[in-house]
HTML snippet that shows the backbone in 3Dmol.js (N, CA, C, O; Angstrom):
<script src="https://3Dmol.org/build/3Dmol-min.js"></script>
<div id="view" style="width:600px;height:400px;position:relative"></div>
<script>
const pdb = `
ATOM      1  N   UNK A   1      24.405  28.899  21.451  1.00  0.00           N
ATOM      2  CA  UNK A   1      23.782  28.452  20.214  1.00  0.00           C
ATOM      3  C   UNK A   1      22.655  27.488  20.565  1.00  0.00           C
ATOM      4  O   UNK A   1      22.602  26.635  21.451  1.00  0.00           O
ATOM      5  N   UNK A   2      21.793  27.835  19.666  1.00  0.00           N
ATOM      6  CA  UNK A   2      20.544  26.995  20.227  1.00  0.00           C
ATOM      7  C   UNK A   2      20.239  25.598  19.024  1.00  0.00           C
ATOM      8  O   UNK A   2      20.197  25.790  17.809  1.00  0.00           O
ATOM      9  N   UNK A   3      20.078  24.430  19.582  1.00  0.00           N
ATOM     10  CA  UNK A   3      19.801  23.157  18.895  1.00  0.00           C
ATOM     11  C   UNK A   3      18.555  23.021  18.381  1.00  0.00           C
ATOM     12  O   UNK A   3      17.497  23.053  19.010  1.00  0.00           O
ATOM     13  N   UNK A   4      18.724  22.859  17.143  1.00  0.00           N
ATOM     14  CA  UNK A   4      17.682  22.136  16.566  1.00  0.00           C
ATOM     15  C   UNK A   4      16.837  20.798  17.459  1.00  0.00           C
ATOM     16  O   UNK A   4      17.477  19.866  17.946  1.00  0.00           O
ATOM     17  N   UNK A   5      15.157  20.916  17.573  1.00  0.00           N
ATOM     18  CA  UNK A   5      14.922  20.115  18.005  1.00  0.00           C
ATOM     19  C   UNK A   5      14.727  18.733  16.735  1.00  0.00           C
ATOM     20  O   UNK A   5      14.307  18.974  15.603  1.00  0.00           O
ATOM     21  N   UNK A   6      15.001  17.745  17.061  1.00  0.00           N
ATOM     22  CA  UNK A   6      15.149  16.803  15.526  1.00  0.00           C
ATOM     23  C   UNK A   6      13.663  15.385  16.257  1.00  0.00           C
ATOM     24  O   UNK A   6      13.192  14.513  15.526  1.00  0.00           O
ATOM     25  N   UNK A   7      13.347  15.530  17.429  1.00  0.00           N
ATOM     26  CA  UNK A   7      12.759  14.518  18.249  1.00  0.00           C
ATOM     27  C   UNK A   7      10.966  14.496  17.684  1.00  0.00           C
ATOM     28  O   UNK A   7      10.087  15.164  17.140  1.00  0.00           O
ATOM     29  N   UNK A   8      11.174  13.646  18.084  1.00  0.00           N
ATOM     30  CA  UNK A   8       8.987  13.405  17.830  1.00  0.00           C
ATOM     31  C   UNK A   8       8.473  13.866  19.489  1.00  0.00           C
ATOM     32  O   UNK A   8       9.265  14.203  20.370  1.00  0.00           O
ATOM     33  N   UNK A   9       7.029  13.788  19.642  1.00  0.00           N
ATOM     34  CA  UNK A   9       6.448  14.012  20.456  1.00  0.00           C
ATOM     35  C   UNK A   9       6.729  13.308  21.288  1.00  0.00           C
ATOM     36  O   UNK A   9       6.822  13.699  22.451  1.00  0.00           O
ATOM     37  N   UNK A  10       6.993  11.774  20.836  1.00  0.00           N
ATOM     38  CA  UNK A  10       7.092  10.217  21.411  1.00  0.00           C
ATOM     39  C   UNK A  10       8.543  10.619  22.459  1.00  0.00           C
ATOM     40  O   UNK A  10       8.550   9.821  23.396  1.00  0.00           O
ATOM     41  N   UNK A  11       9.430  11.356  22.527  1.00  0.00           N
ATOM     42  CA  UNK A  11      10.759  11.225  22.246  1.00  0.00           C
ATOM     43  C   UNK A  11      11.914  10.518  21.762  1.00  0.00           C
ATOM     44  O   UNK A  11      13.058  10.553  22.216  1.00  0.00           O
ATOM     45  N   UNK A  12      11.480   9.894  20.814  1.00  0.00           N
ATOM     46  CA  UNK A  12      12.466   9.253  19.624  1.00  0.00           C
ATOM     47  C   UNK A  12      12.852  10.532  18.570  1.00  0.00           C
ATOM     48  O   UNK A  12      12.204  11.457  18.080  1.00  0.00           O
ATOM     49  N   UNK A  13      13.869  10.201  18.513  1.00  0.00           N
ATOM     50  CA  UNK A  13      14.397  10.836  16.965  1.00  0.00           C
ATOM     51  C   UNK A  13      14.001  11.026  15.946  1.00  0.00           C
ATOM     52  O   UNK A  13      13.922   9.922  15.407  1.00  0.00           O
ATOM     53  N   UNK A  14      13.509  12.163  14.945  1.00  0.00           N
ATOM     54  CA  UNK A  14      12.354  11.686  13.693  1.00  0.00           C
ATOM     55  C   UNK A  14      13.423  11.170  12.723  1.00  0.00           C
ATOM     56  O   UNK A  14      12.851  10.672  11.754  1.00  0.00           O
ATOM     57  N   UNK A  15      14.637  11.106  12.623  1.00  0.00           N
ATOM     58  CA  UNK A  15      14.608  10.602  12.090  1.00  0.00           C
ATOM     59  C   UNK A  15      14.618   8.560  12.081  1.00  0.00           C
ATOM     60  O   UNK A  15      14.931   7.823  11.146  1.00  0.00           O
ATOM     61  N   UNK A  16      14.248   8.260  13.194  1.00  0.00           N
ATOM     62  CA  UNK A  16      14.526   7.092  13.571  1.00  0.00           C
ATOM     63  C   UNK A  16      12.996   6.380  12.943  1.00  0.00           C
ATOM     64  O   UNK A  16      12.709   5.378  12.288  1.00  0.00           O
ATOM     65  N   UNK A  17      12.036   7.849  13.731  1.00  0.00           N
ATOM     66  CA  UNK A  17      10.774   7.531  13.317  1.00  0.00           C
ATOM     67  C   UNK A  17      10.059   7.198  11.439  1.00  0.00           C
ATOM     68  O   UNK A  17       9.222   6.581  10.779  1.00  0.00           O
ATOM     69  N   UNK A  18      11.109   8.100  11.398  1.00  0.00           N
ATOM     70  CA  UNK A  18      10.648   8.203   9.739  1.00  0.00           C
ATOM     71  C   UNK A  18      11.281   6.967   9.284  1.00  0.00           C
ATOM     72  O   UNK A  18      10.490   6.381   8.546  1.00  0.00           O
ATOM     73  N   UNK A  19      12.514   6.249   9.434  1.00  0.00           N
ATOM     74  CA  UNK A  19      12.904   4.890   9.132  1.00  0.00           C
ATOM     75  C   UNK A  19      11.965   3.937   9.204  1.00  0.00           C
ATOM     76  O   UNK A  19      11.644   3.204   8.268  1.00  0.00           O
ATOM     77  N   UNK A  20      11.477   3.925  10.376  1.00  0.00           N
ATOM     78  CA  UNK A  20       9.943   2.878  11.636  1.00  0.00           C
ATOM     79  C   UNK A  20       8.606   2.892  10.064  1.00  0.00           C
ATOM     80  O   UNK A  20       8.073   1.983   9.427  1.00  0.00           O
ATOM     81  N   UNK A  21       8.521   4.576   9.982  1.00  0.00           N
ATOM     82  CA  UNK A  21       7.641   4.139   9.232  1.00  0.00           C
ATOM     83  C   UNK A  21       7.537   4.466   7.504  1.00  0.00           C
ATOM     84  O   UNK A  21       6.558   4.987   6.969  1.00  0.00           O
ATOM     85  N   UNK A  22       8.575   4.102   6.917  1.00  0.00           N
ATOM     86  CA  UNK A  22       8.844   3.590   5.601  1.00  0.00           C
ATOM     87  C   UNK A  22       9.026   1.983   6.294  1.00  0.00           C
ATOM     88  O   UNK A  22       8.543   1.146   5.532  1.00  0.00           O
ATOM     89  N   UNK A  23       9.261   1.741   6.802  1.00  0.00           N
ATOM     90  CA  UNK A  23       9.518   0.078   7.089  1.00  0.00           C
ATOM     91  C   UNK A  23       7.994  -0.633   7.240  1.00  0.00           C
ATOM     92  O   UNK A  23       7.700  -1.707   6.714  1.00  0.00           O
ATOM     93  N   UNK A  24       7.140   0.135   8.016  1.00  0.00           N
ATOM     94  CA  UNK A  24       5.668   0.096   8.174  1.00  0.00           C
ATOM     95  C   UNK A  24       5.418  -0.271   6.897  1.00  0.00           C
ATOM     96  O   UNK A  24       5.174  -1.432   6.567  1.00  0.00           O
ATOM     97  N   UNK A  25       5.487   1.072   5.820  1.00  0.00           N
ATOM     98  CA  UNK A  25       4.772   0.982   4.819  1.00  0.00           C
ATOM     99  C   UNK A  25       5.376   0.206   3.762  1.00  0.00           C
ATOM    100  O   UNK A  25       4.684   0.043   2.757  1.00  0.00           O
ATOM    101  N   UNK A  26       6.335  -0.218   3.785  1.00  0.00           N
ATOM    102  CA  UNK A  26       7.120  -1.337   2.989  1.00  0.00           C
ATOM    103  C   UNK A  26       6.408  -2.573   3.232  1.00  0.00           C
ATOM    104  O   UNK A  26       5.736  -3.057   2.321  1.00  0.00           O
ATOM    105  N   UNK A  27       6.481  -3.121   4.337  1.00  0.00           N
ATOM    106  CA  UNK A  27       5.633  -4.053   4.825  1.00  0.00           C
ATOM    107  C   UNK A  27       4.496  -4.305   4.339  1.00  0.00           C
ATOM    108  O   UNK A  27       4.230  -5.174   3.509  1.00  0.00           O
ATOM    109  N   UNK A  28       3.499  -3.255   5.039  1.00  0.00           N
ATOM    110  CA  UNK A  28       2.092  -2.973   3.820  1.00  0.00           C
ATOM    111  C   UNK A  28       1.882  -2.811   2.748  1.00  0.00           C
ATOM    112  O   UNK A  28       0.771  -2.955   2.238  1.00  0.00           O
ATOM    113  N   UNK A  29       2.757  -2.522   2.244  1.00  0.00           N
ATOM    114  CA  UNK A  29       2.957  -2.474   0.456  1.00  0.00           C
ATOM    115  C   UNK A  29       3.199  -3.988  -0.204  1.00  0.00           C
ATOM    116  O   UNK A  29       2.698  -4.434  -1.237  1.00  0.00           O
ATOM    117  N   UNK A  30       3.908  -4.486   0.503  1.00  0.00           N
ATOM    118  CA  UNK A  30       4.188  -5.715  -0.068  1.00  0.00           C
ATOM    119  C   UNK A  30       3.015  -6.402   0.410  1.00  0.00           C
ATOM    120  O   UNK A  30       2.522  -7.082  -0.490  1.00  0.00           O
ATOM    121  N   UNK A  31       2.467  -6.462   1.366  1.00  0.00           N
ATOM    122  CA  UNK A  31       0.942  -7.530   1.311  1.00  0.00           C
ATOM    123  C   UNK A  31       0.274  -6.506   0.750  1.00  0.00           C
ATOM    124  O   UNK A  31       1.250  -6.301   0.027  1.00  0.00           O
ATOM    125  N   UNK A  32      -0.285  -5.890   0.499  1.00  0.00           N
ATOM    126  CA  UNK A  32      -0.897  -5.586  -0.464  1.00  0.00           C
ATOM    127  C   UNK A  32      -0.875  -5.291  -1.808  1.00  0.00           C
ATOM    128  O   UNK A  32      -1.619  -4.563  -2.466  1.00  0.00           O
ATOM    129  N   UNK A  33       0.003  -5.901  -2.102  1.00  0.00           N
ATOM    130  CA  UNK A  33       0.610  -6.140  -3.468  1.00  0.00           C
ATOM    131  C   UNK A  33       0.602  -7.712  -3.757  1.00  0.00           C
ATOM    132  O   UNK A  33       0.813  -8.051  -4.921  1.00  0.00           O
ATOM    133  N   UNK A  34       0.376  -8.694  -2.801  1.00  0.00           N
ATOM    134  CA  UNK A  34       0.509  -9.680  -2.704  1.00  0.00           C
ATOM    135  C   UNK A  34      -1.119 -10.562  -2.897  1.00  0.00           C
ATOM    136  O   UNK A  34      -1.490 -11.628  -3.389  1.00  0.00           O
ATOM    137  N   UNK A  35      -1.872  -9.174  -2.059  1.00  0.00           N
ATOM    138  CA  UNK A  35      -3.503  -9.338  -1.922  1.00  0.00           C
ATOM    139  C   UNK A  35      -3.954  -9.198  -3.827  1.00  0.00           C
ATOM    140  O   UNK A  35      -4.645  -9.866  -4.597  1.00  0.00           O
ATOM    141  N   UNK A  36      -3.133  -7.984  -3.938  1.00  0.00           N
ATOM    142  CA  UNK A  36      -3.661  -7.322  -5.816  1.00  0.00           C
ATOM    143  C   UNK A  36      -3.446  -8.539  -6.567  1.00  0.00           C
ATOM    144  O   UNK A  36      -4.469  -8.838  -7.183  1.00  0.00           O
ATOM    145  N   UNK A  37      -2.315  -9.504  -6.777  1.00  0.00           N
ATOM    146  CA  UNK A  37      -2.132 -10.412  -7.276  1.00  0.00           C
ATOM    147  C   UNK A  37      -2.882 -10.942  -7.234  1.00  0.00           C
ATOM    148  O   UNK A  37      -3.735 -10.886  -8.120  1.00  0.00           O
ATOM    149  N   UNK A  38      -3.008 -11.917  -5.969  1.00  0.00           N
ATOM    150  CA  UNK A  38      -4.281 -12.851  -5.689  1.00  0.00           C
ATOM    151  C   UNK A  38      -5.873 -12.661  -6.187  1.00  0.00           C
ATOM    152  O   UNK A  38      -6.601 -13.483  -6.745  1.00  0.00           O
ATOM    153  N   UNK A  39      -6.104 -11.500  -5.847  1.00  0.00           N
ATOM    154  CA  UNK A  39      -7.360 -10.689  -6.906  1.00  0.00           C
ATOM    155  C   UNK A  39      -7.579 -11.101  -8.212  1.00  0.00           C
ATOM    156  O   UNK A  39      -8.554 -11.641  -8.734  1.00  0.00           O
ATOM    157  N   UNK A  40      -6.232 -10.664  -8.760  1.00  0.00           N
ATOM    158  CA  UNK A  40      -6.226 -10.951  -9.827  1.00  0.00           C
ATOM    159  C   UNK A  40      -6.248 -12.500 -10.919  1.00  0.00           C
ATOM    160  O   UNK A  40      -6.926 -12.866 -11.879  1.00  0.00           O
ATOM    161  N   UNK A  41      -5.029 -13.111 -10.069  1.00  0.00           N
ATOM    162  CA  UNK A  41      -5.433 -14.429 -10.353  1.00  0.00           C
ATOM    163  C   UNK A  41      -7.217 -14.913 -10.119  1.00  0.00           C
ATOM    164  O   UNK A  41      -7.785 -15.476 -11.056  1.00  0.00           O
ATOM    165  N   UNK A  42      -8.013 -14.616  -8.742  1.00  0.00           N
ATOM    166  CA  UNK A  42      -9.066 -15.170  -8.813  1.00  0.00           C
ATOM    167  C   UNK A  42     -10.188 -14.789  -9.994  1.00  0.00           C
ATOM    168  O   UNK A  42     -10.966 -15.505 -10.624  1.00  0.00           O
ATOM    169  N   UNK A  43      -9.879 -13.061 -10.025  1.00  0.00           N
ATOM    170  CA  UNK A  43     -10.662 -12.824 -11.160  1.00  0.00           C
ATOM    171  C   UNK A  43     -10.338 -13.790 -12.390  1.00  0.00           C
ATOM    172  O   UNK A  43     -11.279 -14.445 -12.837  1.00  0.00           O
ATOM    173  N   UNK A  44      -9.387 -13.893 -12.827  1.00  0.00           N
ATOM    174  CA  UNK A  44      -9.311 -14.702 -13.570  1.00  0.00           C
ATOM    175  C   UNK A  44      -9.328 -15.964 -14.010  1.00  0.00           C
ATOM    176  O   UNK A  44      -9.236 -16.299 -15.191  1.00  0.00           O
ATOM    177  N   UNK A  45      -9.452 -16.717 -13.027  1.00  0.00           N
ATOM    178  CA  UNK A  45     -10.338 -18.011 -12.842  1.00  0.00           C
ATOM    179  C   UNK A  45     -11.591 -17.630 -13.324  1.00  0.00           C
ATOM    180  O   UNK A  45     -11.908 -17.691 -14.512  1.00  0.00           O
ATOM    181  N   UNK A  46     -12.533 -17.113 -12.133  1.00  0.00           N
ATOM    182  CA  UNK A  46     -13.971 -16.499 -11.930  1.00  0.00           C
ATOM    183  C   UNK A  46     -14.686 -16.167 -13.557  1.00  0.00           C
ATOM    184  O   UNK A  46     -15.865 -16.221 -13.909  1.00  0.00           O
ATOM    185  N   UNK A  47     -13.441 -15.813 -14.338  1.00  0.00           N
ATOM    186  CA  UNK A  47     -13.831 -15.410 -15.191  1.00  0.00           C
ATOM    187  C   UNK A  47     -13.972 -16.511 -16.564  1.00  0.00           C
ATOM    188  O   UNK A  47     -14.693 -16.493 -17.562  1.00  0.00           O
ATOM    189  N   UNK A  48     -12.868 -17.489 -16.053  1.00  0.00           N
ATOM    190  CA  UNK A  48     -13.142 -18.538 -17.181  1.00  0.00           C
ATOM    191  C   UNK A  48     -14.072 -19.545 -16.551  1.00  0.00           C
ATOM    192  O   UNK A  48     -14.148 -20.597 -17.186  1.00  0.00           O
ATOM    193  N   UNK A  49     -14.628 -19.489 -15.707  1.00  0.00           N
ATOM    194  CA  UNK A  49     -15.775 -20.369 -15.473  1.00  0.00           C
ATOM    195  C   UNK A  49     -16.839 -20.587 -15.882  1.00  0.00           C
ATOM    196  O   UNK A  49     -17.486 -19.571 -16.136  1.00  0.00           O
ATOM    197  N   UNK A  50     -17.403 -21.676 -16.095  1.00  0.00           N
ATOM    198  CA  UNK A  50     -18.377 -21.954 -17.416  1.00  0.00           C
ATOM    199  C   UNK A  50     -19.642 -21.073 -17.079  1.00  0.00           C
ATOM    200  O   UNK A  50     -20.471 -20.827 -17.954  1.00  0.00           O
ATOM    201  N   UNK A  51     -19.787 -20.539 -15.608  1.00  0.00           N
ATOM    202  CA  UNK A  51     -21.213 -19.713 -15.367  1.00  0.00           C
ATOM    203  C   UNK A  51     -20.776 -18.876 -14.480  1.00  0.00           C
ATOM    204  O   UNK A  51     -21.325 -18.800 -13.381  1.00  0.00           O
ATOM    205  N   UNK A  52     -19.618 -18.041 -14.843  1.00  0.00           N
ATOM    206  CA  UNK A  52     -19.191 -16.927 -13.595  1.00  0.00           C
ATOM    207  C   UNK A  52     -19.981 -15.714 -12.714  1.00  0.00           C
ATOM    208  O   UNK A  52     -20.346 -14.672 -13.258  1.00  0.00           O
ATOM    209  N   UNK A  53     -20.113 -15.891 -11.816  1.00  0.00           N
ATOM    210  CA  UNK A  53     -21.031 -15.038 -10.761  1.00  0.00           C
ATOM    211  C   UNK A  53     -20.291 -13.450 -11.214  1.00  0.00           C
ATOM    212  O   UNK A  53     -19.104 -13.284 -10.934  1.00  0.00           O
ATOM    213  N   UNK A  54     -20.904 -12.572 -11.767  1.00  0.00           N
ATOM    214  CA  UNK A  54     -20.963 -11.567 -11.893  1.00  0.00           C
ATOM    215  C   UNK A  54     -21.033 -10.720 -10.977  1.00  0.00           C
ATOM    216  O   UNK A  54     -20.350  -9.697 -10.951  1.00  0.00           O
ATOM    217  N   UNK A  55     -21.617 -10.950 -10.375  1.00  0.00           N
ATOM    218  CA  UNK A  55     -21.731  -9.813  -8.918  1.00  0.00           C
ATOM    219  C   UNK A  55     -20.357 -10.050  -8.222  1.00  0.00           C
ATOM    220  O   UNK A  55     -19.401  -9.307  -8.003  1.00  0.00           O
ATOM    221  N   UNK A  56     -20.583 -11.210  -7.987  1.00  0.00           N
ATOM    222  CA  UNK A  56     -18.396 -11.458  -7.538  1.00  0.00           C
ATOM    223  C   UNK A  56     -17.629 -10.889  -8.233  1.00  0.00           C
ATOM    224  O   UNK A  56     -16.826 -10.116  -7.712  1.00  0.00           O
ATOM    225  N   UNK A  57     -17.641 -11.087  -9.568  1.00  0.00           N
ATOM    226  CA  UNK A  57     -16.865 -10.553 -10.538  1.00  0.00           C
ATOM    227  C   UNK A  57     -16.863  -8.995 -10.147  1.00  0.00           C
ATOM    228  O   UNK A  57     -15.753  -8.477 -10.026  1.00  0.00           O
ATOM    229  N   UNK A  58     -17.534  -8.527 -10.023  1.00  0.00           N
ATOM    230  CA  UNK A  58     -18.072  -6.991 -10.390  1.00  0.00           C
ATOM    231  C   UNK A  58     -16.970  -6.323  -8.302  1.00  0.00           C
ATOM    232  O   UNK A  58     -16.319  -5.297  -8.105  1.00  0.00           O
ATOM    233  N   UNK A  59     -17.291  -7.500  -7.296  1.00  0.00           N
ATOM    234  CA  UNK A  59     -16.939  -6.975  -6.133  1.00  0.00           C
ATOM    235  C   UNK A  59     -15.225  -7.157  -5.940  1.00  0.00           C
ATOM    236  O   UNK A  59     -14.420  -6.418  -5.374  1.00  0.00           O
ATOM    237  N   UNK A  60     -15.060  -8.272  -6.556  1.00  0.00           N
ATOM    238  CA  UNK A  60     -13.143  -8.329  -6.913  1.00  0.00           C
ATOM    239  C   UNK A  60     -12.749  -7.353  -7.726  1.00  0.00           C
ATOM    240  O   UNK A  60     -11.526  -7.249  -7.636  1.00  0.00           O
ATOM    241  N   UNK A  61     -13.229  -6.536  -8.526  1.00  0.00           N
ATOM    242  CA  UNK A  61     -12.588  -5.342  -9.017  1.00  0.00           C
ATOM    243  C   UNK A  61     -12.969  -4.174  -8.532  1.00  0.00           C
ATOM    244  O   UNK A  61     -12.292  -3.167  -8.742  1.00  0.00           O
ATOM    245  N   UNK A  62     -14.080  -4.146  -7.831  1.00  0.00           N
ATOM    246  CA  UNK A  62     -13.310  -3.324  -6.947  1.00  0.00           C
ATOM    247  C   UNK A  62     -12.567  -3.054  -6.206  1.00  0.00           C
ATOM    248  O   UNK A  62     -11.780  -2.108  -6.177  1.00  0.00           O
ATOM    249  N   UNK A  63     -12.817  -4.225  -5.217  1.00  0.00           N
ATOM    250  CA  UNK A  63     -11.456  -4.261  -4.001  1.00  0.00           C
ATOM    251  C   UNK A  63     -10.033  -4.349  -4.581  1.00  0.00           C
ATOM    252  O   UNK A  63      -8.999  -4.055  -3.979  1.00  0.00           O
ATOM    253  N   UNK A  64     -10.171  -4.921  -6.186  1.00  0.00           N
ATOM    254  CA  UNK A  64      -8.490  -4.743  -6.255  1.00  0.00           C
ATOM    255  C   UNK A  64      -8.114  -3.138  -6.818  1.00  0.00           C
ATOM    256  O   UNK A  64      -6.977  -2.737  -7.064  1.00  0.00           O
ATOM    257  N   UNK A  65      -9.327  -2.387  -6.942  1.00  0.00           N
ATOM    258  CA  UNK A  65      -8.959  -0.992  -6.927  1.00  0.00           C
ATOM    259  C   UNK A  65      -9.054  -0.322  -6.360  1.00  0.00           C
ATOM    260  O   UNK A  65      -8.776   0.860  -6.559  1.00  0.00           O
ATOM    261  N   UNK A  66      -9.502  -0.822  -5.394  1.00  0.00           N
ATOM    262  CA  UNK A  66      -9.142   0.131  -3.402  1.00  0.00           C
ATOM    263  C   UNK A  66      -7.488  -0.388  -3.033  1.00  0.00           C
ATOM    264  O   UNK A  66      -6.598   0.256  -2.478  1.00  0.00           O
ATOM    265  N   UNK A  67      -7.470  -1.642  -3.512  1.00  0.00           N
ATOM    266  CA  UNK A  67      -5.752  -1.990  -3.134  1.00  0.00           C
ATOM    267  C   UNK A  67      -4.653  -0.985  -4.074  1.00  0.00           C
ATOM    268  O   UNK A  67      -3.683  -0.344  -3.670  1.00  0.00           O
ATOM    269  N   UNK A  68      -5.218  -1.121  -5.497  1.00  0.00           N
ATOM    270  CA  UNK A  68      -4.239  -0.251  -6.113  1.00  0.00           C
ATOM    271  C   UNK A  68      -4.271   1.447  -5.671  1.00  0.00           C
ATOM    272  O   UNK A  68      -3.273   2.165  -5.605  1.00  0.00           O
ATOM    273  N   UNK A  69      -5.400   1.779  -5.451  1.00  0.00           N
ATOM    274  CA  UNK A  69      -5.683   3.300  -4.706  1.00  0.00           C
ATOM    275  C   UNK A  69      -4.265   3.220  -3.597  1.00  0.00           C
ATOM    276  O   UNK A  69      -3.265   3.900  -3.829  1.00  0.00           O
ATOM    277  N   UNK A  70      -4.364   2.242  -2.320  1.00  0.00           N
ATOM    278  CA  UNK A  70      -4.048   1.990  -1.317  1.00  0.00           C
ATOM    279  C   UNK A  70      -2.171   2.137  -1.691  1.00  0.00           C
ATOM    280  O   UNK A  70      -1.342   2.824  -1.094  1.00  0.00           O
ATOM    281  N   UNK A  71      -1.945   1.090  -3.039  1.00  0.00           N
ATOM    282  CA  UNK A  71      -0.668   1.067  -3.037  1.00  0.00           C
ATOM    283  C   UNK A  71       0.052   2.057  -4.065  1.00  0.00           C
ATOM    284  O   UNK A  71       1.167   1.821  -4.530  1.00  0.00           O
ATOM    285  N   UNK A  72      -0.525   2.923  -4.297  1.00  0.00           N
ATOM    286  CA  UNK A  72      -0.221   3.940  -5.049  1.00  0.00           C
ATOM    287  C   UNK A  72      -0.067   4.935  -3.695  1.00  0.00           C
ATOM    288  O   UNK A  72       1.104   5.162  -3.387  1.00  0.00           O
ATOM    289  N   UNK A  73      -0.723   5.329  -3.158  1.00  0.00           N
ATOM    290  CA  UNK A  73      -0.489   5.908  -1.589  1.00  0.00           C
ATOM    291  C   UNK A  73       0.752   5.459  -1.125  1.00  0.00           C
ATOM    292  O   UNK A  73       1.603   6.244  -1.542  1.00  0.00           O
ATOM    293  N   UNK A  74       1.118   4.813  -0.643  1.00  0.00           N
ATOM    294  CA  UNK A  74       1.921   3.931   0.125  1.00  0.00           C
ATOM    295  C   UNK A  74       3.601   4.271  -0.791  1.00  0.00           C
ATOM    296  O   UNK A  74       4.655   4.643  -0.276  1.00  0.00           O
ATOM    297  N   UNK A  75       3.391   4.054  -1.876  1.00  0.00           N
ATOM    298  CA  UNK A  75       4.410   4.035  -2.802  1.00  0.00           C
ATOM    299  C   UNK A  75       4.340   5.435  -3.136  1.00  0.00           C
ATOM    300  O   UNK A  75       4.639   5.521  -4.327  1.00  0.00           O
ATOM    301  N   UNK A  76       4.113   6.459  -2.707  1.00  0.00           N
ATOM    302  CA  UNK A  76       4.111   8.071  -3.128  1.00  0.00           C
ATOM    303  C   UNK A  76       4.681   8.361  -1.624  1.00  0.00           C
ATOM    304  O   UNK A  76       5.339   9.400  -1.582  1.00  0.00           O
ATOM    305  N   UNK A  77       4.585   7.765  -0.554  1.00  0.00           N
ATOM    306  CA  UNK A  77       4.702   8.337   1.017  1.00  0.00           C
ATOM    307  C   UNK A  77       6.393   7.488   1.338  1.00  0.00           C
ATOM    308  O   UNK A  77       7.034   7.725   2.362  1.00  0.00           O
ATOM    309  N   UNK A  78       6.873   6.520   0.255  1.00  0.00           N
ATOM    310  CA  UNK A  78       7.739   5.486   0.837  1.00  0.00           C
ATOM    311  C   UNK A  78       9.052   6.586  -0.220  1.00  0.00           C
ATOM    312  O   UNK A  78      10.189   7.034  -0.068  1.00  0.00           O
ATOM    313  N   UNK A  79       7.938   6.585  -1.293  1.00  0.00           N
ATOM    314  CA  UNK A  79       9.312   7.498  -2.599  1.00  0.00           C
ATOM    315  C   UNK A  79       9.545   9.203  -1.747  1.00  0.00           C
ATOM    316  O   UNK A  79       8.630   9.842  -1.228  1.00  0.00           O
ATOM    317  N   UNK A  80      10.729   9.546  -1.802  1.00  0.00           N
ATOM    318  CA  UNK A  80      10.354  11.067  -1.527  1.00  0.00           C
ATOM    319  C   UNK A  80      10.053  12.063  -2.796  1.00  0.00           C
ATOM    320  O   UNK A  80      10.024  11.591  -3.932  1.00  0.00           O
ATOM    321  N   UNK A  81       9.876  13.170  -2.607  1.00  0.00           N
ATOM    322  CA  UNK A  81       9.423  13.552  -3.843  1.00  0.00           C
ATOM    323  C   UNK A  81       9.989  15.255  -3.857  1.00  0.00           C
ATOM    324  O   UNK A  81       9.930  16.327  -3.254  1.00  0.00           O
ATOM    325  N   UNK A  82      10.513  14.614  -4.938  1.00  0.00           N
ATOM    326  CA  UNK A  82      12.076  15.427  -5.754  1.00  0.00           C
ATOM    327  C   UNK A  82      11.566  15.737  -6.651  1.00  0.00           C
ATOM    328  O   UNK A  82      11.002  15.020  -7.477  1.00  0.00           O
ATOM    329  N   UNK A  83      11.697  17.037  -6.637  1.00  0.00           N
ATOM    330  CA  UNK A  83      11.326  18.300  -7.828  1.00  0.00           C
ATOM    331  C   UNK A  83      12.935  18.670  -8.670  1.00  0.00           C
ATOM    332  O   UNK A  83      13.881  19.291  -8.187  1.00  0.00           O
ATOM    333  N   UNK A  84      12.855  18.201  -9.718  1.00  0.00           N
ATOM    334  CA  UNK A  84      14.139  18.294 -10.598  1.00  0.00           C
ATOM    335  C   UNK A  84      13.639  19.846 -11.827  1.00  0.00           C
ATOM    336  O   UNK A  84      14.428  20.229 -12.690  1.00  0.00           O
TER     337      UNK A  84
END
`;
const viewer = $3Dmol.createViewer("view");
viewer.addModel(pdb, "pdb");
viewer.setStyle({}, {cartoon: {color: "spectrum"}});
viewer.zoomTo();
viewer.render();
</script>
């Protein structure tokens, strides 16, 4: 009878690997979830300021929507995805 190979290229176990990296992306998910916050709070300072720089304004929303891009990724690769 012939065995399933279950190993990575690396020779670790995938499934050891696949643990390694949901733990990766857990990690990264949470600072960057941590970064989105912070964004957010600053925008919102930035924004009650009596002469708020607009162009700042305008470059913090984006980057906090490359983070949400980023953690929407992250959180689709960490969930598995179950067809009911």
């Amino acid at each position: 009878m012939k065995r399933a190979n279950y190993t990575s290229q690396t020779g670790k176990p995938s499934i050891i690997m696949a643990e390694q990296d949901n733990n990766e992306f857990a990690l990264e998910l949470a600072r960057l979830q941590q970064e989105h916050r912070d964004l957010d709070a600053a925008i919102e300072a930035l924004h009650h300021s009596p002469a708020p720089d607009l162009l700042q304004l305008q470059r913090l929303k984006k980057r906090k929507l490359q983070l949400r891009d980023r953690i929407s990724f992250l959180e689709d690769q960490i969930t598995p995805d179950i067809i009911a």
